[in-house]
N, CA, C and O of each residue as an XYZ file, in Angstrom:
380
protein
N      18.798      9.173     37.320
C      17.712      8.432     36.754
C      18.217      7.704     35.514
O      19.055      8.180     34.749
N      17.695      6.622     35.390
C      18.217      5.776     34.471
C      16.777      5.604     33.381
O      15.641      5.129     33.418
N      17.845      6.458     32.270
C      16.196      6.292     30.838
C      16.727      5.228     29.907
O      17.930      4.989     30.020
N      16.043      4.548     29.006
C      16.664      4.035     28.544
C      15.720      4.649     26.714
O      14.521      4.760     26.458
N      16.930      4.895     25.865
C      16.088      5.417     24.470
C      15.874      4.000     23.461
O      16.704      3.114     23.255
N      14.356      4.127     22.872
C      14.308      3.188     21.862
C      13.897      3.637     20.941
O      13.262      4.690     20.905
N      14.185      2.903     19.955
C      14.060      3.659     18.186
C      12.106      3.261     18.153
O      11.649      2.158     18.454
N      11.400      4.274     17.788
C      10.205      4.168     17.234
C      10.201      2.878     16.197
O      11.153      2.535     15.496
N       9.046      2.314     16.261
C       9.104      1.139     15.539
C       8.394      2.002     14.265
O       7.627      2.945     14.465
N       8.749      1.558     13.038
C       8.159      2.087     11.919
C       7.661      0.917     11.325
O       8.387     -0.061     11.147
N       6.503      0.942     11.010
C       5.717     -0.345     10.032
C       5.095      0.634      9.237
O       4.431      1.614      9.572
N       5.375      0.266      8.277
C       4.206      0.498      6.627
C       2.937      1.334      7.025
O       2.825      2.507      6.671
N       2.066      0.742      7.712
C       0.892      1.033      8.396
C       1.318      2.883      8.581
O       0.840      3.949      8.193
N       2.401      2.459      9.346
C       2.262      3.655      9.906
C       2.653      4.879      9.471
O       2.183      5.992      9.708
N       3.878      4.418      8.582
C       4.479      5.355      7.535
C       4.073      6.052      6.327
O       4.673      6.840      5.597
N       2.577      5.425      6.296
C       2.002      5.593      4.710
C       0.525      6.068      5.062
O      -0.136      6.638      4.194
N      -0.003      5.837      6.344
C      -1.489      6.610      6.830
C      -1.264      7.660      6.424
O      -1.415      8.033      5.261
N      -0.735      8.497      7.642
C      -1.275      9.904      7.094
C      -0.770     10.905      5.769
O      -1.216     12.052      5.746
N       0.152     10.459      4.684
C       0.353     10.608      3.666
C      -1.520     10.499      2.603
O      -2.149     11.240      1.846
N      -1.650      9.491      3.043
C      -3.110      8.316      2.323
C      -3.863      9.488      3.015
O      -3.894     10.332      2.119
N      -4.181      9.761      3.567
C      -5.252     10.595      4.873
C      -5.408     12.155      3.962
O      -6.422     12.747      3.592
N      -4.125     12.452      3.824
C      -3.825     13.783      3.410
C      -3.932     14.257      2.061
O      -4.198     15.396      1.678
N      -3.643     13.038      1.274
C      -3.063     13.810      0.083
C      -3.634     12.424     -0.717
O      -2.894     11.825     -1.498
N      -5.019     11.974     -0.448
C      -5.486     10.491     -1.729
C      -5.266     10.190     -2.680
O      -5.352      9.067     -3.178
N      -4.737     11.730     -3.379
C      -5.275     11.096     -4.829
C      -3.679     11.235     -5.226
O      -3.601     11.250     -6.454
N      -2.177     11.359     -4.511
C      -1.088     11.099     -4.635
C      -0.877     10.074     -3.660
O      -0.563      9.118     -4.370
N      -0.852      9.640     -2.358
C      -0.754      8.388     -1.755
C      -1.439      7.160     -1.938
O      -2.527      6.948     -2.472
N      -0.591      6.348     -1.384
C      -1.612      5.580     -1.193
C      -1.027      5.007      0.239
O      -0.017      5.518      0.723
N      -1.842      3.717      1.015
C      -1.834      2.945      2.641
C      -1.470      1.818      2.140
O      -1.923      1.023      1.316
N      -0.243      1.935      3.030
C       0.067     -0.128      2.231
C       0.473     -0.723      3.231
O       1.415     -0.540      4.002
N      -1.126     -2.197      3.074
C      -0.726     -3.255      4.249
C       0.051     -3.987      3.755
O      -0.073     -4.262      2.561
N       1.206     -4.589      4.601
C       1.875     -5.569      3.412
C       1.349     -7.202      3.017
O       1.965     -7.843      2.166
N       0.471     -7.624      3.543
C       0.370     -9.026      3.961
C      -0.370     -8.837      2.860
O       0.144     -9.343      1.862
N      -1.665     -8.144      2.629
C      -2.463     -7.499      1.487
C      -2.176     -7.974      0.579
O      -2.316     -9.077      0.051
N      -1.505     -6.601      0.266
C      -0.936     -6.255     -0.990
C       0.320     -6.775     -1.383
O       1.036     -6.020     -2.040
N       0.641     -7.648     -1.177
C       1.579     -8.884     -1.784
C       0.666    -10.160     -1.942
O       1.131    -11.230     -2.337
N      -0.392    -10.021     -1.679
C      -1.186    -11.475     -1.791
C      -2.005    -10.509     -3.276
O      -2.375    -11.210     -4.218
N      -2.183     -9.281     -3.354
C      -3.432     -8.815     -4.825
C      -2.051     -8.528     -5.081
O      -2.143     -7.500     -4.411
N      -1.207     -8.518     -5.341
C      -0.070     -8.098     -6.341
C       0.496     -9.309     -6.975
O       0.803     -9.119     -8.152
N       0.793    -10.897     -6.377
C       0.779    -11.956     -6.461
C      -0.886    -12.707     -7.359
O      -0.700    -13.411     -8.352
N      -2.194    -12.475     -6.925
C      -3.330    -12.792     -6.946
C      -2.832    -12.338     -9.134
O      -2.782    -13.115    -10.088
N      -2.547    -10.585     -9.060
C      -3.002     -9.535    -10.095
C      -1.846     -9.854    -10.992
O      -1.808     -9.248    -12.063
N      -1.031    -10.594    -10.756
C       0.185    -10.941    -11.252
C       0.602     -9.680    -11.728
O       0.507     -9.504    -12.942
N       1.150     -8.547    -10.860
C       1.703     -7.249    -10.788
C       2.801     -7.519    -10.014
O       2.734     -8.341     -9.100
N       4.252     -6.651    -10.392
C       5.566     -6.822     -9.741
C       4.713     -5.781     -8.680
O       3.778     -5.015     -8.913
N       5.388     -6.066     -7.516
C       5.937     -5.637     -6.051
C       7.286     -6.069     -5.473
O       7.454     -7.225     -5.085
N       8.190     -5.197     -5.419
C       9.241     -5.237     -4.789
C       9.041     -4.494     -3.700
O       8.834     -3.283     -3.620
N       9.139     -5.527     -2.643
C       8.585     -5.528     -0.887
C      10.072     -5.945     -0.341
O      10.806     -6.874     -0.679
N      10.259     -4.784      0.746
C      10.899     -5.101      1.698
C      10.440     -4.506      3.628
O      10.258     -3.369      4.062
N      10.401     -5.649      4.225
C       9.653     -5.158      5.550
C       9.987     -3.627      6.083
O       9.151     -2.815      6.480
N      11.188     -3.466      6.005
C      11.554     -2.327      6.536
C      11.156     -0.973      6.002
O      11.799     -0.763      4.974
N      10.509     -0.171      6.238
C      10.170      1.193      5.332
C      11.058      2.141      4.779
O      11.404      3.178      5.346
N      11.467      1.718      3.516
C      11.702      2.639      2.427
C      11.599      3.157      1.165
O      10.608      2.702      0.593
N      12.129      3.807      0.609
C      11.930      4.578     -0.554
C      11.454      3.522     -1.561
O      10.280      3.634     -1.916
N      12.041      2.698     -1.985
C      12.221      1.303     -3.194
C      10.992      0.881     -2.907
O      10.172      0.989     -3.819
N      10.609      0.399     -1.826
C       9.426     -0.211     -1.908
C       8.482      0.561     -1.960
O       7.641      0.235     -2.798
N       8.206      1.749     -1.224
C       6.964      2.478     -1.933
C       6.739      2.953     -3.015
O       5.633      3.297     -3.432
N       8.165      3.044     -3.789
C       8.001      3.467     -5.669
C       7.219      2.560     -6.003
O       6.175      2.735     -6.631
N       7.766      1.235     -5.509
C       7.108      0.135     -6.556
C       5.967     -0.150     -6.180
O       5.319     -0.903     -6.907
N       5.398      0.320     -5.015
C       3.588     -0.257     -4.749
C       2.852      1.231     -5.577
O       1.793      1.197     -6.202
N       3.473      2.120     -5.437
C       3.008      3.318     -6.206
C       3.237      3.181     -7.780
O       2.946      4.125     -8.514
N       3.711      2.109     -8.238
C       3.561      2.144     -9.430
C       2.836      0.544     -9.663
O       2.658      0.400    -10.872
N       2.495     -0.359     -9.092
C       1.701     -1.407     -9.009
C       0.385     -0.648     -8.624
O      -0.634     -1.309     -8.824
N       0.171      0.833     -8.019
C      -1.021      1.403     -7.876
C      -1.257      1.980     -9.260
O      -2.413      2.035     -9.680
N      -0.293      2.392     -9.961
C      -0.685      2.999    -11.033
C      -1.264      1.952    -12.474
O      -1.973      2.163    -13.458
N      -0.522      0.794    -11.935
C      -0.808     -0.279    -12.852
C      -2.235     -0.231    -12.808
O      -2.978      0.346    -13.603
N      -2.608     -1.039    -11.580
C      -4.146     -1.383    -11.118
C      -4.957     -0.447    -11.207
O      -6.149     -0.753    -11.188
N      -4.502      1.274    -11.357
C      -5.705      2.179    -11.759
C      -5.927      1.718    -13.310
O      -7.002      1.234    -13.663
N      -4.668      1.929    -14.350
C      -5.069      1.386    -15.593
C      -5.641      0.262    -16.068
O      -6.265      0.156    -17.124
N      -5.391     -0.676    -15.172
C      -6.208     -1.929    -15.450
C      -8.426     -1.409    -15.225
O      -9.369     -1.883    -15.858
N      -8.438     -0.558    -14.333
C     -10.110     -0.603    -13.635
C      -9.929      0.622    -13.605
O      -9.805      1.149    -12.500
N      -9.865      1.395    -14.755
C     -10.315      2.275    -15.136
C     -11.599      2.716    -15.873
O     -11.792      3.862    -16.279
N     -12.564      1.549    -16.017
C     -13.517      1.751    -16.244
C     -14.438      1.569    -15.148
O     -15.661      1.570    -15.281
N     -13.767      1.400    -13.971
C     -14.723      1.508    -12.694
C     -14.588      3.156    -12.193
O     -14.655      3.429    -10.995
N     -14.457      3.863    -12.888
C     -14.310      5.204    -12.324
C     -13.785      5.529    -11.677
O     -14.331      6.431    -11.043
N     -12.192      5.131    -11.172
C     -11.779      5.113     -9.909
C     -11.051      6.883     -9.401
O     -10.135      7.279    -10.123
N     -11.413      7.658     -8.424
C     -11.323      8.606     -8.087
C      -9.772      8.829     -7.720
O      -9.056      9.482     -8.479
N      -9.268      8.256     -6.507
C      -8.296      8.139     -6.338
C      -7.605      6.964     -5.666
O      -7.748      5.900     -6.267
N      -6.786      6.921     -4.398
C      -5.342      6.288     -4.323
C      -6.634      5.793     -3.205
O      -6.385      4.622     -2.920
N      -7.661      6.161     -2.616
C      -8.556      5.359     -1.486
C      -9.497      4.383     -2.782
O     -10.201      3.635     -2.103
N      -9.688      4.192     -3.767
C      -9.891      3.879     -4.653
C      -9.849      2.551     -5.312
O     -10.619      1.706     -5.768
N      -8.662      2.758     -5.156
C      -6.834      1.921     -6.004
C      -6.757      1.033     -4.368
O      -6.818     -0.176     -4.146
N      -6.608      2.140     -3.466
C      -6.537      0.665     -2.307
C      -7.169     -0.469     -1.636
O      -6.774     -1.512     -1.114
N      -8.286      0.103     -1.837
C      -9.944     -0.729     -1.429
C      -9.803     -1.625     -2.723
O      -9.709     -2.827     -2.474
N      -9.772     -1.302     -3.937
C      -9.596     -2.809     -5.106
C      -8.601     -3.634     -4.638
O      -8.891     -4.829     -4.586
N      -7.153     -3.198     -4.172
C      -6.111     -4.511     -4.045
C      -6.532     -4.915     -3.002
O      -6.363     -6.110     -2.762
N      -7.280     -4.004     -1.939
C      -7.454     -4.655     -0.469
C      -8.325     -5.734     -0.949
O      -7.854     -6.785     -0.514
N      -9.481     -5.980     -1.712
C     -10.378     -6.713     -2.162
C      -9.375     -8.312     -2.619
O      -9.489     -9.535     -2.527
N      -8.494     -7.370     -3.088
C      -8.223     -9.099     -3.993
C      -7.144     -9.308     -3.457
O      -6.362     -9.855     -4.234
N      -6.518     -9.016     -1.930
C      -6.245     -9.267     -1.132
C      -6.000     -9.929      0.024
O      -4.976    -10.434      0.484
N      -7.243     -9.830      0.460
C      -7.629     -9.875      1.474
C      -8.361    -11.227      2.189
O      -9.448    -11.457      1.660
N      -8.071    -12.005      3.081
C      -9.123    -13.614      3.131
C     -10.566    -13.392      3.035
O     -11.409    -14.168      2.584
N     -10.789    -11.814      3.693
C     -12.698    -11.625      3.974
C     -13.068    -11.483      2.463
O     -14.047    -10.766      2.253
N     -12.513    -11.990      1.468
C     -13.532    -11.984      0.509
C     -13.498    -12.964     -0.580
O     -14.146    -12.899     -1.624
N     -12.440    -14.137     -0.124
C     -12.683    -14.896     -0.667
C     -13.722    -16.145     -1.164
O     -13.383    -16.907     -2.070
């Protein structure tokens, strides 16, 4: 029988759900199309690279930490919080 093996595709999406799912108020879910448009929008560094690794999730985890200090007077609970604001200023549905 002839199998043939392929590498799991890893996207962001997928690498960062159930982290976000599990553990909110230390993760966070990062779309990239998003959150390079509210990181660009918020004039906040993001160092983005497509491929999923370490470097780039420091730096959206600390562009999350930015954006909690910035709207911190919106009470923000946690990292579902922090993501629903960049998704906002993000995102085309709310322009």
């Amino acid at each position: 029988m002839l199998t043939t093996q392929t590498d799991p595709v890893l996207t962001w999406p997928l690498v960062t759900v159930f982290g976000f799912i599990a553990q909110p108020e230390q993760h966070i879910f990062l779309k990239p199309n998003t959150t390079k448009e509210a990181a660009r929008v918020l004039w906040l560094p993001f160092d983005y690279v497509s491929r999923p690794n370490w470097n780039t999730y420091e730096s959206y985890l600390e562009l999350a930490s930015i954006a909690r200090r910035k709207i911190r007077d919106l009470r923000r609970r946690d990292m579902i919080d922090i993501q629903s604001f960049l998704w906002i200023q993000g995102s085309d549905e709310y322009r």
